[in-house]
Every structure is written in C-alpha cells, then in structure tokens.
N, CA and C atoms as a LAMMPS dump frame, in Angstrom:
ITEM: TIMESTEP
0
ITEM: NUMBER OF ATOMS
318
ITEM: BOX BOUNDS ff ff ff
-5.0000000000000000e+02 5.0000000000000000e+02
-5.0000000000000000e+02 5.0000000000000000e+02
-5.0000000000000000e+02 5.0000000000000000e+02
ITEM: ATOMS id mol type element x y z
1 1 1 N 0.848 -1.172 0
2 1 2 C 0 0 0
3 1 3 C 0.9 1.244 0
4 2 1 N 0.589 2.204 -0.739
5 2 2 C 1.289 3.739 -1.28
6 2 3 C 1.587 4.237 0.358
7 3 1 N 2.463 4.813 0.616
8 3 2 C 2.185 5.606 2.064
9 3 3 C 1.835 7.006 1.775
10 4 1 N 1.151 7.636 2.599
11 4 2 C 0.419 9.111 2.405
12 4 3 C 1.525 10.007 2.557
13 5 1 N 1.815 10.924 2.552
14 5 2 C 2.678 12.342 2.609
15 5 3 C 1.972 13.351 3.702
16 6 1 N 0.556 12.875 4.354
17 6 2 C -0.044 13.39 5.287
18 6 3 C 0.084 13.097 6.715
19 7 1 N 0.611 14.182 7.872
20 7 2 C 0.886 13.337 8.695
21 7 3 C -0.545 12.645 9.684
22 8 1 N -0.438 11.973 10.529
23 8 2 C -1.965 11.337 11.446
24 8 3 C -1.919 12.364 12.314
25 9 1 N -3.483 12.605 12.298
26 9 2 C -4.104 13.244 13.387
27 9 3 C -4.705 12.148 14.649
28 10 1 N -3.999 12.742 15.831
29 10 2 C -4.507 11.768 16.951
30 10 3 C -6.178 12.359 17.203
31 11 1 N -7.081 11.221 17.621
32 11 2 C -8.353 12.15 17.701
33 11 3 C -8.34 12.556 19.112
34 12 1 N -9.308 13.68 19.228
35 12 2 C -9.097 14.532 20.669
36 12 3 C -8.092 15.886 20.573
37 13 1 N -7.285 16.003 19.657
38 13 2 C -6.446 16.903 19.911
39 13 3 C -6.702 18.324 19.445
40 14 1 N -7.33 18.591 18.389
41 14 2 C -8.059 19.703 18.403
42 14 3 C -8.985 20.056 19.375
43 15 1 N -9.919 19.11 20.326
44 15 2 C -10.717 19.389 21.716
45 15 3 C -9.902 20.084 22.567
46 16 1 N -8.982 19.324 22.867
47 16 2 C -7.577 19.753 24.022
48 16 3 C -7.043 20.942 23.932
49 17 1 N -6.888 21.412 22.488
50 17 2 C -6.302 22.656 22.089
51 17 3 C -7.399 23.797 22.448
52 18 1 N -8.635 23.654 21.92
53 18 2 C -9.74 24.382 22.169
54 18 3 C -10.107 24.7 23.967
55 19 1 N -10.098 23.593 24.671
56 19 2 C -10.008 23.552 26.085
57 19 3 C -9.155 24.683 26.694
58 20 1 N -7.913 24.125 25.991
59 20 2 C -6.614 24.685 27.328
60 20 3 C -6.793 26.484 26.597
61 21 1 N -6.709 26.585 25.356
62 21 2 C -7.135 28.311 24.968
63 21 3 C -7.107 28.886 25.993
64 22 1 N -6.767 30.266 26.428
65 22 2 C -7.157 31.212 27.219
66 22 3 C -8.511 31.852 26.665
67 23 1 N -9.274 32.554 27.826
68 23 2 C -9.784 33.283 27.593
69 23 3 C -9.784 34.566 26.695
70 24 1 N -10.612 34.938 25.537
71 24 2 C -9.793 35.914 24.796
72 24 3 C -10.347 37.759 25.9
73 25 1 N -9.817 38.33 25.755
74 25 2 C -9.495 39.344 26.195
75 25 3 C -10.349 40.623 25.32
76 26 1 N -11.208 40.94 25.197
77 26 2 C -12.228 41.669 24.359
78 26 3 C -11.619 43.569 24.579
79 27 1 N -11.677 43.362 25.77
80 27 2 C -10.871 44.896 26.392
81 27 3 C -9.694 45.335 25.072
82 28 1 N -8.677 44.487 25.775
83 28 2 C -7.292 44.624 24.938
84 28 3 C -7.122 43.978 23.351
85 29 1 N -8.045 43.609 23.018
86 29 2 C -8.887 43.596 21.232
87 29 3 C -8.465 44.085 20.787
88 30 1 N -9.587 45.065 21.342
89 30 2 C -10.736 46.417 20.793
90 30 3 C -9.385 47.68 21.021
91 31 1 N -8.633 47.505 22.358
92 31 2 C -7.536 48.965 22.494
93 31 3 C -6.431 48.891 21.243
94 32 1 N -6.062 47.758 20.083
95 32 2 C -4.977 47.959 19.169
96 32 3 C -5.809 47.758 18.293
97 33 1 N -6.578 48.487 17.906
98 33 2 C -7.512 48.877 16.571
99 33 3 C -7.738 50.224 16.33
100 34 1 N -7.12 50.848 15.89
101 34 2 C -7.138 52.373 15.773
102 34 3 C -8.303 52.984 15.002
103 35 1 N -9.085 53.885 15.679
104 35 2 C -9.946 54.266 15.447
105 35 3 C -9.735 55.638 14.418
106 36 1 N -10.85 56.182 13.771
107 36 2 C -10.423 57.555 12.622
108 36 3 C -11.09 58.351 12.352
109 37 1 N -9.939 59.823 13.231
110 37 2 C -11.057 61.302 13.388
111 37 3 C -10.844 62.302 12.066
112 38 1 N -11.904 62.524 12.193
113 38 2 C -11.772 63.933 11.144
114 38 3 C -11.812 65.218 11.767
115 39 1 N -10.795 66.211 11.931
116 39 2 C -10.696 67.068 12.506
117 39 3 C -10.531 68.655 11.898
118 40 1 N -10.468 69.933 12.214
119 40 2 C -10.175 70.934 11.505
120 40 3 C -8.805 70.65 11.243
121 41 1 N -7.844 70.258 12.187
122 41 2 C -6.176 70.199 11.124
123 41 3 C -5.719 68.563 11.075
124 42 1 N -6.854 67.778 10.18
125 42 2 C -6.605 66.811 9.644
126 42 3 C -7.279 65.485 9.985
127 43 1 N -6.823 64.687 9.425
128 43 2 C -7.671 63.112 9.575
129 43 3 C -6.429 62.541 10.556
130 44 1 N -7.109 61.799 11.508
131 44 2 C -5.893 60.888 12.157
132 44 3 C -6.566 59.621 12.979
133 45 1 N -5.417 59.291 13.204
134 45 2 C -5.766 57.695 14.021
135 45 3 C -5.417 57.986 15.28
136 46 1 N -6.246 57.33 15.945
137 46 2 C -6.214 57.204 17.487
138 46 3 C -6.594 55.977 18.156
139 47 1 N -5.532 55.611 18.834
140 47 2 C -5.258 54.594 19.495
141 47 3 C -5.543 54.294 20.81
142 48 1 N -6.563 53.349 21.37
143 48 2 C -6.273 53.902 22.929
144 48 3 C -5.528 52.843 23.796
145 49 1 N -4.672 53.086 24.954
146 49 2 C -3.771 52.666 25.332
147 49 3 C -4.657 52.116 26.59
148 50 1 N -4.786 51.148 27.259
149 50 2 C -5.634 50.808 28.53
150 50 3 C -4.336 50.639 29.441
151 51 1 N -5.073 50.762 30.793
152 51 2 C -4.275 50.827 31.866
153 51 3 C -3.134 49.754 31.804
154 52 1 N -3.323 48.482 31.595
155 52 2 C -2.432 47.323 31.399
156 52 3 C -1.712 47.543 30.669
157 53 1 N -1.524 47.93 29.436
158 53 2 C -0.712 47.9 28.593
159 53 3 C -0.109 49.41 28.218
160 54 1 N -0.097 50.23 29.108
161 54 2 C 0.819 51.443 29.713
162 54 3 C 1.595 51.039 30.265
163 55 1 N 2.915 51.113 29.661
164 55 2 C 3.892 50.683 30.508
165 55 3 C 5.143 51.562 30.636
166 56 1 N 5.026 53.021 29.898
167 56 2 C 6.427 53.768 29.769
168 56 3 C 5.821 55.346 30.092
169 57 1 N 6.655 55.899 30.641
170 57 2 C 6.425 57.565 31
171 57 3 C 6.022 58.161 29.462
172 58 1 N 5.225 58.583 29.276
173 58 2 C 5.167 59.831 27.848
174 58 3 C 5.26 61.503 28.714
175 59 1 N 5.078 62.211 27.692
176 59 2 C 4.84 63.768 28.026
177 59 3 C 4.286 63.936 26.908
178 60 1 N 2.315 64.259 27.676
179 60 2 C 1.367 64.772 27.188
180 60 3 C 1.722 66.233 26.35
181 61 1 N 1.404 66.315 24.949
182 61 2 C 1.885 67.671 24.056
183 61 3 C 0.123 68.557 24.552
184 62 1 N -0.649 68.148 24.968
185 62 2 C -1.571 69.227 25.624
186 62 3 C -1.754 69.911 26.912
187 63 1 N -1.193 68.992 27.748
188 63 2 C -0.778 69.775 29.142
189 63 3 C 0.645 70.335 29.448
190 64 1 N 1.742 69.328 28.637
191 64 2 C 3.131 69.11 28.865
192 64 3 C 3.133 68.261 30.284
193 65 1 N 2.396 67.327 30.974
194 65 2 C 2.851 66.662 32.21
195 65 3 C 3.047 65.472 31.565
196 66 1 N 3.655 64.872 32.836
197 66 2 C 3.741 63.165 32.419
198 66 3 C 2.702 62.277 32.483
199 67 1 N 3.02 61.084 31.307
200 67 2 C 1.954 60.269 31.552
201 67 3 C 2.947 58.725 31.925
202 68 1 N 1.905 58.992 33.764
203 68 2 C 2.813 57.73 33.523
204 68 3 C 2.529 56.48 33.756
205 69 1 N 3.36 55.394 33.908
206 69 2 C 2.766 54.114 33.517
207 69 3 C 1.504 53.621 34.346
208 70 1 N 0.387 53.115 33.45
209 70 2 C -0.379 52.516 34.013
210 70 3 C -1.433 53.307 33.929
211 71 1 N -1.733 54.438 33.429
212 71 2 C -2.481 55.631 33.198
213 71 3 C -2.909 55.418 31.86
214 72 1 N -4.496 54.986 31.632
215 72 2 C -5.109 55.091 30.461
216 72 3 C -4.978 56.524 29.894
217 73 1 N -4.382 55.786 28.269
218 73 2 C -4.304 57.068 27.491
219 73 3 C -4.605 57.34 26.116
220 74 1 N -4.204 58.355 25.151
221 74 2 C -4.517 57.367 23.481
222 74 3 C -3.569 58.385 22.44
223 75 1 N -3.014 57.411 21.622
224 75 2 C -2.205 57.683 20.951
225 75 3 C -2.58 58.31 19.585
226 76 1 N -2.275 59.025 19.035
227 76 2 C -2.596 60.242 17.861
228 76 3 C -1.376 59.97 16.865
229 77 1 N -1.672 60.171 15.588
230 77 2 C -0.739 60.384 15.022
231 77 3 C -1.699 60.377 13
232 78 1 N -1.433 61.843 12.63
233 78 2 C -2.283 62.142 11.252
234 78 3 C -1.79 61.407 10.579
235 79 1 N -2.796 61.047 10.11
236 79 2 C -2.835 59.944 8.801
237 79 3 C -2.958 60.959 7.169
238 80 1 N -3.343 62.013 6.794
239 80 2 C -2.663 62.999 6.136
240 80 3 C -1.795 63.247 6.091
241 81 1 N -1.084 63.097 6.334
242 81 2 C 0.591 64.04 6.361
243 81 3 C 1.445 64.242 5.671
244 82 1 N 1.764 65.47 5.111
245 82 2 C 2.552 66.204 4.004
246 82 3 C 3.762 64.428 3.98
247 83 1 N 4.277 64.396 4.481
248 83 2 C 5.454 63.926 4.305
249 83 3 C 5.42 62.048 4.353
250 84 1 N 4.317 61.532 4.377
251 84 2 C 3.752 60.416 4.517
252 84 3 C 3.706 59.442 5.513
253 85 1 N 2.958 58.148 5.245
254 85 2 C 2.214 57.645 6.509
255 85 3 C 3.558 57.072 7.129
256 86 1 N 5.043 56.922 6.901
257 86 2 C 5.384 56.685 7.648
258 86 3 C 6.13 57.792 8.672
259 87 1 N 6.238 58.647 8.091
260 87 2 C 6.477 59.811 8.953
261 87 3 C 5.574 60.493 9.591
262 88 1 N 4.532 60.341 9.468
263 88 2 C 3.29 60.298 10.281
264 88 3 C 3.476 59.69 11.436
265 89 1 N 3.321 58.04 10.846
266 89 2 C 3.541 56.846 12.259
267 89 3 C 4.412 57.386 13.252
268 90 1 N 6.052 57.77 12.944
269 90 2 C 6.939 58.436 13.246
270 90 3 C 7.052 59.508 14.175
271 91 1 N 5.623 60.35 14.01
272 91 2 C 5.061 61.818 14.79
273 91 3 C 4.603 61.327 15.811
274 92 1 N 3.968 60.178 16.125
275 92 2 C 2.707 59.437 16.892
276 92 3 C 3.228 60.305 18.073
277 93 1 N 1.832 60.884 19.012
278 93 2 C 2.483 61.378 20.049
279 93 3 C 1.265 60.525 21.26
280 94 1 N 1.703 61.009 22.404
281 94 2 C 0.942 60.403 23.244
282 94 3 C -0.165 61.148 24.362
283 95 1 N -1.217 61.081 24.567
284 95 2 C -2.343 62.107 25.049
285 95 3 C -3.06 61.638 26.349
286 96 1 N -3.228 62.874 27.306
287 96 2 C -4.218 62.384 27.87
288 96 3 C -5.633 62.029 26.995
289 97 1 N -6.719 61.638 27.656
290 97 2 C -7.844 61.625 26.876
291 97 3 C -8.547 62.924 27.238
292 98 1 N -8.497 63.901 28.232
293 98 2 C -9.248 64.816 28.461
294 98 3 C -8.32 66.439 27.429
295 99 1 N -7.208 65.987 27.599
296 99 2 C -6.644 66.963 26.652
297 99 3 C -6.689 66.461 25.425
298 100 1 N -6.883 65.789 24.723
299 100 2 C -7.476 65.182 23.149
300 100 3 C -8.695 65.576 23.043
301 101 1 N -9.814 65.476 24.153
302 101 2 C -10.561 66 24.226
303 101 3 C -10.786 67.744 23.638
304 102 1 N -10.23 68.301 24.943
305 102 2 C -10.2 69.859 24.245
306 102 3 C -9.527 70.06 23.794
307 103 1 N -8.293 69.794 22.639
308 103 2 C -7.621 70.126 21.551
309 103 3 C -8.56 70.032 20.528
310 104 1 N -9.449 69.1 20.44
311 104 2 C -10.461 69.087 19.524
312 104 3 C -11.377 70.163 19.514
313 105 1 N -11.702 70.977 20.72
314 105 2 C -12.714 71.56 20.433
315 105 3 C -12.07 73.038 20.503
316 106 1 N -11.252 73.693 21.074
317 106 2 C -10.647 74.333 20.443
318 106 3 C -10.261 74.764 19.694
C-alpha cells in the first residue's frame, strides 16, 4: 500500500487545544484597533492605550505633564501628512484623553 505524505491526526487533539485556549481578552482587542477622526487640522488615528498595557512615561503635548505608567491614554498620530504615513507613524504622540478631548474643540 502507497504511504500518504499526510501526517496522522490523533483524535481529541483539536478538543484539548480548544479547552486549554485562554480566555480571549475583548478589552485589549478592541484597544490595538485604531480608530479615525476627522478634525479641523486633519484626519488621524487614534489609538487607545488601557491601563495594562501602559507601561512607559510619555509627556502629554496638551498639558506638557507626564503620563505615567499605568495611566489610560490614546495615541494620535495624522494619517494625512505632508510627508507620509510613515512619517506620520513616526510623529505618533501620546495624550491624555481629556486633553485630546479639548484640543479638539478648540
């Protein structure tokens, strides 16, 4: 008899795999999916950063204080930009949410 080039599946082992899975995490999803504003000085993406996955000091460009680790926040960076999306990416700066807030309405 020919031998197959396929290897054997033990049965059960896709169950086992499905079992042991973690729980998926819906929170931290949904926070690396960048969302997209239209604003008076431009279109951009915004990112939001959840408490867990803050993990480094920034300095907020709307207050000038620190943001620091562990402090929900959200990341900006125009997706227009004269000089393109990777120098855009490049600009990404980091925000409170209440000063993103009123930079917008300002």
């Amino acid at each position: 008899m020919p031998r197959s080039n396929q290897p054997r599946r033990s049965r059960g082992s896709t169950r086992r795999k499905w079992a042991e899975a973690e729980e998926l995490d819906l929170e931290r999803a949904r926070a690396g999916i960048p969302t997209r504003e239209v604003a008076r000085d431009g279109v951009w993406s915004i990112r939001r950063i959840t408490e867990r996955n803050a993990a480094k000091h920034y300095l907020c460009p709307g207050c000038h204080r620190d943001i620091p680790p562990g402090v929900a926040h959200l990341v900006a960076w125009q997706e227009d930009s004269l000089f393109g999306a990777e120098s855009a990416l490049a600009d990404r700066r980091h925000w409170h949410v209440p000063c993103w807030r009123s930079r917008r309405s300002a």
